[in-house]
Backbone and ligand atoms as CSV (ligand in chain L), in Angstrom:
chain,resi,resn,atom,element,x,y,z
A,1,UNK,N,N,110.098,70.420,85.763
A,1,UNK,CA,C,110.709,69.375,86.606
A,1,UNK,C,C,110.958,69.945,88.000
A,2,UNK,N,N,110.619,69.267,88.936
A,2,UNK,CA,C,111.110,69.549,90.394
A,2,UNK,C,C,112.286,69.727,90.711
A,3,UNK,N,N,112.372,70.524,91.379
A,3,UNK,CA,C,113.749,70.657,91.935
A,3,UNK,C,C,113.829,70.694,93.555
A,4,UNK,N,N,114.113,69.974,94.659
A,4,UNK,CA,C,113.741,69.522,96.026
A,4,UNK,C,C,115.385,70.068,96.184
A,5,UNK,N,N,114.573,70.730,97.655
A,5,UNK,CA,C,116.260,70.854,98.107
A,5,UNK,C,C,115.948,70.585,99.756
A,6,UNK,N,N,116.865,69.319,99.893
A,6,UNK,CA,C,116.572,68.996,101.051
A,6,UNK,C,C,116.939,69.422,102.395
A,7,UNK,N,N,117.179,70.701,102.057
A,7,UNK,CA,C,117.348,71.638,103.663
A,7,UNK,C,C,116.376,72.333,103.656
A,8,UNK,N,N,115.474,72.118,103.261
A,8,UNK,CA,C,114.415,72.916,103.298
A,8,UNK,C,C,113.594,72.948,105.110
A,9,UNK,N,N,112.627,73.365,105.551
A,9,UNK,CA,C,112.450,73.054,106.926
A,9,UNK,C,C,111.866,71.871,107.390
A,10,UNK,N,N,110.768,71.418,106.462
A,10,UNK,CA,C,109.977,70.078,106.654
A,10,UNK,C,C,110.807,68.989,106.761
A,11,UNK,N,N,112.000,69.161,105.587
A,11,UNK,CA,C,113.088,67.997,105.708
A,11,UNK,C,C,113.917,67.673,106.977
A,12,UNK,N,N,114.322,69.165,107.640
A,12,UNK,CA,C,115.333,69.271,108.333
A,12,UNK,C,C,114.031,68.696,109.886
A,13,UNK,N,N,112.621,69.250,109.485
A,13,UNK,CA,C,111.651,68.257,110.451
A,13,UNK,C,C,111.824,66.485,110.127
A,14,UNK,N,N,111.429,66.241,109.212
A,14,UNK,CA,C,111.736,64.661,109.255
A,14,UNK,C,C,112.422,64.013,109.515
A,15,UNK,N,N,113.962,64.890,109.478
A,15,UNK,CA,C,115.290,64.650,109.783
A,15,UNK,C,C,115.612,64.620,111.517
A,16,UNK,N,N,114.130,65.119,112.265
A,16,UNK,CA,C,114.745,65.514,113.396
A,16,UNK,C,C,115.445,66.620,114.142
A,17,UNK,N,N,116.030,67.324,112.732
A,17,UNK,CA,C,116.910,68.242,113.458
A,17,UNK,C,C,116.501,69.777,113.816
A,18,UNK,N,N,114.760,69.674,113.252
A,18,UNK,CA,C,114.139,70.765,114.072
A,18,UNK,C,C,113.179,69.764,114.941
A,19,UNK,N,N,112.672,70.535,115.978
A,19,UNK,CA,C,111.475,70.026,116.610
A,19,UNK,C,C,110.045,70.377,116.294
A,20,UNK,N,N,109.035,69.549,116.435
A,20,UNK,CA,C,107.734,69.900,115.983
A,20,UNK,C,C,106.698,69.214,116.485
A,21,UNK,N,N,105.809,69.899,116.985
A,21,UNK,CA,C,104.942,69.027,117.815
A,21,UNK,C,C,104.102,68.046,117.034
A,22,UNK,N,N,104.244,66.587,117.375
A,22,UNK,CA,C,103.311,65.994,115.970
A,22,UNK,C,C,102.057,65.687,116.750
A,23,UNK,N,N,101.087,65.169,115.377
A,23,UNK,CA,C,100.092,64.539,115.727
A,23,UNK,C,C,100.043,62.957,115.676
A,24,UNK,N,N,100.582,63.020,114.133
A,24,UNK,CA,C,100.472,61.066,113.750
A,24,UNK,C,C,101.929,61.353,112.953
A,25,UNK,N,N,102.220,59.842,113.070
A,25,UNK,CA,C,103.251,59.832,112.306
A,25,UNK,C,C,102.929,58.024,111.606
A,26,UNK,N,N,103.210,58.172,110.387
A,26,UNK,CA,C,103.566,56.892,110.068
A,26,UNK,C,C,104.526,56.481,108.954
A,27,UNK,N,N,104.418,55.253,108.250
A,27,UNK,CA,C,105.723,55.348,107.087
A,27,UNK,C,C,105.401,56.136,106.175
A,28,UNK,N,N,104.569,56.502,105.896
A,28,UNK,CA,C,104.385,57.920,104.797
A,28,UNK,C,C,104.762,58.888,104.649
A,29,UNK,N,N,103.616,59.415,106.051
A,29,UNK,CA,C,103.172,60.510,106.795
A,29,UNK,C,C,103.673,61.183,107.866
A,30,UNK,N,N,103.860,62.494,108.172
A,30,UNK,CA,C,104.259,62.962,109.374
A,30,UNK,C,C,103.006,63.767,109.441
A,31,UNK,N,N,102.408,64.197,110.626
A,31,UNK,CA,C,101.565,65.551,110.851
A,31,UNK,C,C,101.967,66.515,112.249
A,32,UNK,N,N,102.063,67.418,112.297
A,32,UNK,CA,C,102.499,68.267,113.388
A,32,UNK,C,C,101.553,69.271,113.035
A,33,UNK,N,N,101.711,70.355,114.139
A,33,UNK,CA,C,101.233,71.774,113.985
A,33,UNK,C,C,101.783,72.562,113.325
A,34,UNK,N,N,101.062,73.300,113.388
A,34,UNK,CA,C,101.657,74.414,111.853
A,34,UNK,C,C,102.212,75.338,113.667
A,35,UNK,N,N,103.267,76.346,113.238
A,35,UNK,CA,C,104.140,77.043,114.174
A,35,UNK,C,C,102.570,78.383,114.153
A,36,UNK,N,N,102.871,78.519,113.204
A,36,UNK,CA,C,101.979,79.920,112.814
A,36,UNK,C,C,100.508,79.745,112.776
A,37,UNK,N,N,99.150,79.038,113.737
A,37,UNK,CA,C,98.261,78.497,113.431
A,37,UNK,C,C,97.036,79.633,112.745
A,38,UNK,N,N,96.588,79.460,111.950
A,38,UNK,CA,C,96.101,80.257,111.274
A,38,UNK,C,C,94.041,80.089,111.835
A,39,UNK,N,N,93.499,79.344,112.696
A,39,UNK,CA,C,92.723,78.351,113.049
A,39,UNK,C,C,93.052,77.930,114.409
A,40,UNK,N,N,92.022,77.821,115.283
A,40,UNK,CA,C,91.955,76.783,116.463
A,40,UNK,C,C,93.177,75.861,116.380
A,41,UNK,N,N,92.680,74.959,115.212
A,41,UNK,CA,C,93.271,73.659,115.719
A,41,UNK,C,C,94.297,74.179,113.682
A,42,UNK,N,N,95.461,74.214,113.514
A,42,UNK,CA,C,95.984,74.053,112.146
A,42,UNK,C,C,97.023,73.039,112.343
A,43,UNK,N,N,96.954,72.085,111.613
A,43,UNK,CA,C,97.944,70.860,111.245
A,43,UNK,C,C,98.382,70.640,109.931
A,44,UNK,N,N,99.726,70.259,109.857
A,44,UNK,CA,C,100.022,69.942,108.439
A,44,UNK,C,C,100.597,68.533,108.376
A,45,UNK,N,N,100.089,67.690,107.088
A,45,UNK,CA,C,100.118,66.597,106.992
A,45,UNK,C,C,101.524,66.403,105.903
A,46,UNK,N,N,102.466,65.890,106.484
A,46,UNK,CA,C,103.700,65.863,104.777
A,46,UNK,C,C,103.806,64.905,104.442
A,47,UNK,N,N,104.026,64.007,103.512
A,47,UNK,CA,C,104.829,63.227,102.567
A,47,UNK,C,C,106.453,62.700,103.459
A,48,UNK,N,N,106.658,61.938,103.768
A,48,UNK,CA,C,107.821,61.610,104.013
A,48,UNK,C,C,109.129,61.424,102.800
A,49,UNK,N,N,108.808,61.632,101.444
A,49,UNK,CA,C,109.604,61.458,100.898
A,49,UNK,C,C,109.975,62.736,99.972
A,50,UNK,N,N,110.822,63.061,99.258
A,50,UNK,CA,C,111.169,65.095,98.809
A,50,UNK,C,C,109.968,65.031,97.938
A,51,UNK,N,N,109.141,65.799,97.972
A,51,UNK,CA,C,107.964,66.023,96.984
A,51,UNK,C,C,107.726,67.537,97.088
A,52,UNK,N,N,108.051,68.483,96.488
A,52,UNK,CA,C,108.411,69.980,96.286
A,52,UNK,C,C,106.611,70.382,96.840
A,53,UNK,N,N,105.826,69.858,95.862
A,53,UNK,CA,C,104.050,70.202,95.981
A,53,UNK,C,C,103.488,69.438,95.192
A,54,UNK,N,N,102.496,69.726,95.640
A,54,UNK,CA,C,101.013,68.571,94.870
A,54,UNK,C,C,101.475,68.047,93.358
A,55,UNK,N,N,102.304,69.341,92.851
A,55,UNK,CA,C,102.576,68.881,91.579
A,55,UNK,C,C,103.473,68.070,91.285
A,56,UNK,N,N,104.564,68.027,91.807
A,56,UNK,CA,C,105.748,66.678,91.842
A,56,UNK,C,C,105.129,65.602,92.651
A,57,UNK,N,N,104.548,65.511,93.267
A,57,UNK,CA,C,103.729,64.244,94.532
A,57,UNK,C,C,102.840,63.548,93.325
A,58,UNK,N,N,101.853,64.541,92.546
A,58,UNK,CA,C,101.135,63.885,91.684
A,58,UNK,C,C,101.370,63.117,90.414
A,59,UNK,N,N,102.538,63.828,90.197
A,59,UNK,CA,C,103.404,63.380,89.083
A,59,UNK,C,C,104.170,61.883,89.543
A,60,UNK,N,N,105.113,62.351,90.015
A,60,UNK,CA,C,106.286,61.315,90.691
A,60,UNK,C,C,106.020,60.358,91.743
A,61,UNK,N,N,105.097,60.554,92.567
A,61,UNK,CA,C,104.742,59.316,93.748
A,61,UNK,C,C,104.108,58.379,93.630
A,62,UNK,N,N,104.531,57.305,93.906
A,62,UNK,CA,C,103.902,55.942,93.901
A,62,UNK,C,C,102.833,55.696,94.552
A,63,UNK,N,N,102.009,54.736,93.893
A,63,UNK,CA,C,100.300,54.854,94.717
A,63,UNK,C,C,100.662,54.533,96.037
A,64,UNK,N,N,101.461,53.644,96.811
A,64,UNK,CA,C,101.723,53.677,98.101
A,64,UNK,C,C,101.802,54.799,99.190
A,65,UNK,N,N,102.504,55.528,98.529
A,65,UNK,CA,C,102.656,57.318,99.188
A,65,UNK,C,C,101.438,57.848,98.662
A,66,UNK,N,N,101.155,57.885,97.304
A,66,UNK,CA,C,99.641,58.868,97.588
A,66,UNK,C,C,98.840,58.230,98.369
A,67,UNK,N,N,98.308,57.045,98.387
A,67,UNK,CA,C,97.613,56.578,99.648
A,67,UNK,C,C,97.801,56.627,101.008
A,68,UNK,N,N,99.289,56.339,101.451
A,68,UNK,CA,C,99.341,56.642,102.697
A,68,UNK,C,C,99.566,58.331,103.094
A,69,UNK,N,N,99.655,58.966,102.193
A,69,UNK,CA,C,99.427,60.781,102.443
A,69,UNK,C,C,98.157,60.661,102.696
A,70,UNK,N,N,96.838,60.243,101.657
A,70,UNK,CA,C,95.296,60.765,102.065
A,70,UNK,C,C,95.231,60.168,103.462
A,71,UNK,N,N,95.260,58.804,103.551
A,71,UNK,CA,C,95.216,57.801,104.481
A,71,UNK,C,C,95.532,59.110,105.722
A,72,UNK,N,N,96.641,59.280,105.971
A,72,UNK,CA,C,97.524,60.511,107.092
A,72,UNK,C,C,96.199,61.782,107.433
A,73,UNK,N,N,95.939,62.181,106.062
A,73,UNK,CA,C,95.232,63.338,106.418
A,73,UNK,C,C,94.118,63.021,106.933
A,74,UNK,N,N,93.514,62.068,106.714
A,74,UNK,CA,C,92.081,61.827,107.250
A,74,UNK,C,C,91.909,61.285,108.387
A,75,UNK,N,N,93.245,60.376,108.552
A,75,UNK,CA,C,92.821,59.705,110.104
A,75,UNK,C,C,93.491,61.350,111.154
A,76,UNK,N,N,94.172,61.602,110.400
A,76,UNK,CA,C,94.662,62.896,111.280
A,76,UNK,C,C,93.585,63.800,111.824
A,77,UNK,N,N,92.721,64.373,110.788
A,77,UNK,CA,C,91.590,65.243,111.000
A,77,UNK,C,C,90.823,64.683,112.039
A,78,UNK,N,N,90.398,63.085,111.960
A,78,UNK,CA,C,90.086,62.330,112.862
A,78,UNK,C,C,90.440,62.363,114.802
A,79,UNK,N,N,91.853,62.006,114.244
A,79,UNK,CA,C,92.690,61.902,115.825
A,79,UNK,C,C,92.260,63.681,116.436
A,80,UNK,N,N,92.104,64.902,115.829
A,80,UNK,CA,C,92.427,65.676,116.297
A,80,UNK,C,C,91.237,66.360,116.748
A,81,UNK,N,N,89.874,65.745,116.477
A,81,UNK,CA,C,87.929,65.223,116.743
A,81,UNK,C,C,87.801,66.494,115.889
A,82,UNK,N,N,87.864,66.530,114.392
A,82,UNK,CA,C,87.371,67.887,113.772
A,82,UNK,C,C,86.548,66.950,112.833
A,83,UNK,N,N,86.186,65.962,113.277
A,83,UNK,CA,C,85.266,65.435,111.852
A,83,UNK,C,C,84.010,65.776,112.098
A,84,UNK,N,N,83.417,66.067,113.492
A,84,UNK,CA,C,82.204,66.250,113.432
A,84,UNK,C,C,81.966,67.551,113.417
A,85,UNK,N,N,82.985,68.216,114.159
A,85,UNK,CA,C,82.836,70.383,113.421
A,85,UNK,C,C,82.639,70.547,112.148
A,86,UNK,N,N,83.640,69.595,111.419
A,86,UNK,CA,C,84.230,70.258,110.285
A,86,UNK,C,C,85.686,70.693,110.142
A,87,UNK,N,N,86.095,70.365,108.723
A,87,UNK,CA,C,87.369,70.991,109.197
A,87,UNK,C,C,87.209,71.325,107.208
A,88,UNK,N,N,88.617,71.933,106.890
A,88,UNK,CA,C,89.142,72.618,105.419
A,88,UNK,C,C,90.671,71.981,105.553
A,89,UNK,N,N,90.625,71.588,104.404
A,89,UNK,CA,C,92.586,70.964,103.252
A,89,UNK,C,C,92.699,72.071,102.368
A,90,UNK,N,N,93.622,72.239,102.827
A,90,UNK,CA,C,94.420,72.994,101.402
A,90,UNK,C,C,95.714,72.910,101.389
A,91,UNK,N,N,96.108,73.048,100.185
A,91,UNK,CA,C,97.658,72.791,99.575
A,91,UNK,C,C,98.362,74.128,98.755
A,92,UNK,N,N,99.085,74.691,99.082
A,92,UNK,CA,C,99.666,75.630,98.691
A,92,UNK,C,C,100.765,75.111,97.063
A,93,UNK,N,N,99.993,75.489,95.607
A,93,UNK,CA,C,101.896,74.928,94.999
A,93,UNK,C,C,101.705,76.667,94.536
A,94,UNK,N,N,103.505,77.184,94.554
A,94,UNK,CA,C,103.808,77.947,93.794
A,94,UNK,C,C,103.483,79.162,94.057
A,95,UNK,N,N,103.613,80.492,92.942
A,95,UNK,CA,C,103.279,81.855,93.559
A,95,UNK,C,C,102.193,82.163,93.866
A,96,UNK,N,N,101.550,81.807,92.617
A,96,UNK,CA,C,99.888,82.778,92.894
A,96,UNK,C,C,98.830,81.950,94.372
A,97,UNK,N,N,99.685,80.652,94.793
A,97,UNK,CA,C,99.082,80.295,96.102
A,97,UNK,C,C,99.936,80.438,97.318
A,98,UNK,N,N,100.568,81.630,96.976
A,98,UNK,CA,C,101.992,81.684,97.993
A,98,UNK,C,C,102.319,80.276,98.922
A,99,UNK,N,N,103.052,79.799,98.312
A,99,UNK,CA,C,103.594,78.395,98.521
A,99,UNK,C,C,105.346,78.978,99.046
A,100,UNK,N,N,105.357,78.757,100.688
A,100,UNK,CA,C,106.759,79.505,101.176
A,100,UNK,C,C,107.189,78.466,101.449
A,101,UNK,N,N,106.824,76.807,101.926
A,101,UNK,CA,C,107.805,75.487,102.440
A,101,UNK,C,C,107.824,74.752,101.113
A,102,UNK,N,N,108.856,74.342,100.516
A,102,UNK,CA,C,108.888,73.210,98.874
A,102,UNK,C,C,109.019,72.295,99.546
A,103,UNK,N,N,108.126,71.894,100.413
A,103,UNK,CA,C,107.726,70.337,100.182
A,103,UNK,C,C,106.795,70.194,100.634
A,104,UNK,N,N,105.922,69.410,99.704
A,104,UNK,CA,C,104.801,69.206,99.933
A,104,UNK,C,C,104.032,69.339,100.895
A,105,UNK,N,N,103.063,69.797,101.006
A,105,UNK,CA,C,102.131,69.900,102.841
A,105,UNK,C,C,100.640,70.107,102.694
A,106,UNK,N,N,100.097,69.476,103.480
A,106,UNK,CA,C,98.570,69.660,103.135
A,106,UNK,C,C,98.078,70.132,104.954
A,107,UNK,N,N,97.336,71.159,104.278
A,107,UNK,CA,C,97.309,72.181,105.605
A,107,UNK,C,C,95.747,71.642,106.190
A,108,UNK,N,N,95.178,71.266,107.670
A,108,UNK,CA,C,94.313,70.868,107.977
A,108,UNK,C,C,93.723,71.887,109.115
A,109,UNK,N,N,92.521,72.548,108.846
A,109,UNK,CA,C,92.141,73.436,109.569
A,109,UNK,C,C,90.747,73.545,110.317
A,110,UNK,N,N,90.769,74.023,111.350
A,110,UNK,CA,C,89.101,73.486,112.206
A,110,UNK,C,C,89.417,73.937,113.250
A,111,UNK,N,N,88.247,73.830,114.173
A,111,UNK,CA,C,87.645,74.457,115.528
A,111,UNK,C,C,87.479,75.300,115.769
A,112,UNK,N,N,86.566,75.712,114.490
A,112,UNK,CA,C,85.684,77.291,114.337
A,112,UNK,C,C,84.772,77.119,113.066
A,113,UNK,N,N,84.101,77.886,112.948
A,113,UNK,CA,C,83.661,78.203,111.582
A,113,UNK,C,C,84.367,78.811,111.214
A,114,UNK,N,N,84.819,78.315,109.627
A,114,UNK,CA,C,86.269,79.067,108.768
A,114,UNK,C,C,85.560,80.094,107.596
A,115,UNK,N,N,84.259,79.942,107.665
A,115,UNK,CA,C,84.138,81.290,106.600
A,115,UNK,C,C,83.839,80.769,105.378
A,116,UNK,N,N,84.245,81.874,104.432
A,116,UNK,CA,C,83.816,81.274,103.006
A,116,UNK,C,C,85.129,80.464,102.357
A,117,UNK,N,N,85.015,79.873,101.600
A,117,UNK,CA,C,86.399,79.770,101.144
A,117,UNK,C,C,87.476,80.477,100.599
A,118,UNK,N,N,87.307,81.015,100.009
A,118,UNK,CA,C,88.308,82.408,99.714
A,118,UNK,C,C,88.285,83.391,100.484
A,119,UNK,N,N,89.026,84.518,100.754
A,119,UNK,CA,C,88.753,86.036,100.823
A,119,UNK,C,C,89.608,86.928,100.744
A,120,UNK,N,N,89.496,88.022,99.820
A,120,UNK,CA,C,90.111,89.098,99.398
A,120,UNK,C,C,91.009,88.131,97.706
A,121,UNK,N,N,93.001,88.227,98.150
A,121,UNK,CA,C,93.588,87.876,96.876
A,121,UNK,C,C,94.280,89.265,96.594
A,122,UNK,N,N,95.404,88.933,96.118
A,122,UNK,CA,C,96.633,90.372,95.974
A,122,UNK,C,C,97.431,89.285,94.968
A,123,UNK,N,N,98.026,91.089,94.652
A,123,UNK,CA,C,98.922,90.389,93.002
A,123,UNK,C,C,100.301,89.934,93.548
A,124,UNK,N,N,100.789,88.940,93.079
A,124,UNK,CA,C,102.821,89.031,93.687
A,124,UNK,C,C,103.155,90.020,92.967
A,125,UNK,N,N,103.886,90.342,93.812
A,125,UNK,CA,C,105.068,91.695,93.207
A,125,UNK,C,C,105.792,91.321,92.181
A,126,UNK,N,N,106.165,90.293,91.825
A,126,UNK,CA,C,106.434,89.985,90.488
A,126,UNK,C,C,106.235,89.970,89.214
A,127,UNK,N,N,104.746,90.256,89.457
A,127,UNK,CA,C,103.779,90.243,88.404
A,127,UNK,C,C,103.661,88.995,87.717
A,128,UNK,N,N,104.336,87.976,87.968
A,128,UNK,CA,C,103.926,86.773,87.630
A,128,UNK,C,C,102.370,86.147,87.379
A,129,UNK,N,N,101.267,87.079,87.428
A,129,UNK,CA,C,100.147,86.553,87.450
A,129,UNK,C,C,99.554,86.608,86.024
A,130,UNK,N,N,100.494,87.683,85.470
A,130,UNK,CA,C,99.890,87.859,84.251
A,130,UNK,C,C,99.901,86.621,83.183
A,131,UNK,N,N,99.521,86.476,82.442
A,131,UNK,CA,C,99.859,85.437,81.522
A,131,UNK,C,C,100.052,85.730,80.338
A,132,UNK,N,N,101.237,85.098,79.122
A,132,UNK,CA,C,101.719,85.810,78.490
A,132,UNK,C,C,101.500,85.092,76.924
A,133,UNK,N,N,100.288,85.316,76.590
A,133,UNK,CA,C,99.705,84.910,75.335
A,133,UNK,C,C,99.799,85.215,74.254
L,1,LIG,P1,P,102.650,77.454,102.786
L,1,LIG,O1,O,102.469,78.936,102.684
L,1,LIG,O2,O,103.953,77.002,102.176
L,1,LIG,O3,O,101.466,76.683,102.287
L,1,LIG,O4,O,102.663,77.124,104.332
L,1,LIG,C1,C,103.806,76.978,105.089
L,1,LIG,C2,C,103.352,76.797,106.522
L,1,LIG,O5,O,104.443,76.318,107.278
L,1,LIG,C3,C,102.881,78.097,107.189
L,1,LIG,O6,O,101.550,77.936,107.647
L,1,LIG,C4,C,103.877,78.294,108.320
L,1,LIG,O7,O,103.295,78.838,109.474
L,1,LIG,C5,C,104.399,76.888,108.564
L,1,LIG,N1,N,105.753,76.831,109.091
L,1,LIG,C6,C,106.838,77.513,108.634
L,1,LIG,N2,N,107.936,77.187,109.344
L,1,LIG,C7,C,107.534,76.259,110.250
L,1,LIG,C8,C,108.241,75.522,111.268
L,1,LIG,O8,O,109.438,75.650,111.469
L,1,LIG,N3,N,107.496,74.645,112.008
L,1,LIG,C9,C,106.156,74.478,111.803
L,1,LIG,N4,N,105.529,73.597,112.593
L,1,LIG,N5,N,105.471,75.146,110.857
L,1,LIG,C10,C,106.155,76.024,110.089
């Protein structure tokens, strides 16, 4: 079960009470820049409502919000002209995808060639990777 805690930073973004440069915003959706751009152009697309990651969003959200999340990401990639480069989504849940913001975010990346899709991979110090059969 999720557990959302709404001081988290994305919240305290939706809330206003940080600043963030956006791209689109609508009743769903927010998109801004990522602080830390990892890419030319990196944007993250959120959920306007507490959704920890993909996995509580997929579970718990109403087709209205999952639609207007894809809806967000695509016209976003759009507004920001990476459809004809190319661009990469990805979603961080949990350890082994080091997932550091709990709430939901879908990361939008372009204006370069990004490579292969993976590269390299390290264990958490937790050892949480193991699995315990
Ligand atoms: P995660 O590892 O959880 O998938 O990604 C979190 C992302 O949030 C990172 O790319 C990081 O740079 C970004 N980030 C963390 N704090 C802030 C912030 O205060 N503002 C913005 N715009 N991005 C942030």
């Amino acid at each position: 079960m999720a557990n959302y805690d709404g001081n988290n930073i994305f919240a305290k973004i939706l809330r206003n009470e940080l600043p963030s440069k956006k791209v689109l915003e609508t009743d769903y959706a927010l998109a801004f820049h990522d602080i830390n751009p990892q890419a030319p152009v990196h944007v993250l697309v959120i959920p306007k409502g507490p959704y920890v990651s993909m996995d509580d969003f997929a579970a718990n959200a109403s087709s209205e919000e999952i639609v207007g999340l894809w809806s967000a990401v695509g016209e976003t990639a759009n507004t920001l002209g990476l459809v004809e480069g190319g661009y990469r989504i990805l979603s961080n849940h949990s350890v082994h995808a080091h997932q550091d913001v709990f709430h939901l975010h879908i990361h939008i990346l372009g204006g370069r060639p990004l490579g292969p899709m993976l590269e390299g991979g390290d264990v958490p110090p937790d050892g949480s990777w193991q699995r315990s059969e």
